[in-house]
N, C-alpha and C positions, 0 to 999 in steps of 0.2 A: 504494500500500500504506500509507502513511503517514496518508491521510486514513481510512482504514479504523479503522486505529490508535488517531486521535483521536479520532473517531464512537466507538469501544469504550470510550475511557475516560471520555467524557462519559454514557454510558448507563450506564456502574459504576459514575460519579456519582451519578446518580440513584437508582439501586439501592440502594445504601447505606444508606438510609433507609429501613429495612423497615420501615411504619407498620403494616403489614398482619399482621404478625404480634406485632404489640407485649400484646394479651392473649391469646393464644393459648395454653393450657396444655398444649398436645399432645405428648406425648414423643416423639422418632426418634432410634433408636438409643442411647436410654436418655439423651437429654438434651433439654432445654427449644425445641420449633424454632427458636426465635430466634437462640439459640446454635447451631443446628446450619446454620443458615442462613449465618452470619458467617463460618464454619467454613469451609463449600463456596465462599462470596463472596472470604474470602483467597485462596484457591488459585486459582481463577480469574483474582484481580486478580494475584497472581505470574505466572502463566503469560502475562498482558498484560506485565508487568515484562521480562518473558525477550523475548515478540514487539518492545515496543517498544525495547529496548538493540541487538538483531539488525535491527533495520529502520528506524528511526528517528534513531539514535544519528548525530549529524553527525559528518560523518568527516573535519571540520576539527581536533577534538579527540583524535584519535589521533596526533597527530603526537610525535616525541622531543621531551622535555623540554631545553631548552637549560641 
């Protein structure tokens, strides 16, 4: 699951980069796609934040504070 994880965040790497819409003047949902693009791209990259703390998160680091 973990390399799954990784693979995910290396391709939302790359996604980031929305070149493709960089002149694009098209409105959705009454703003710029660009911006609505970054929009749906955050949420996304949260919902990997939540996968990778639940699945990823080394469980060396949970121990009591001494």
């Amino acid at each position: 699951m973990r390399w799954v994880l990784y693979l995910a965040m290396v391709v939302l790497y790359v996604l980031h980069n929305d070149l493709w819409y960089w002149d694009d003047a098209q409105l959705v949902l009454g703003l710029p796609v660009g911006l609505t693009y970054h929009i749906f791209f955050c949420v996304v990259v949260a919902g990997l934040m939540g996968l990778l703390v639940r699945y990823a998160w080394p469980r060396d680091l949970d121990g009591e504070a001494e």
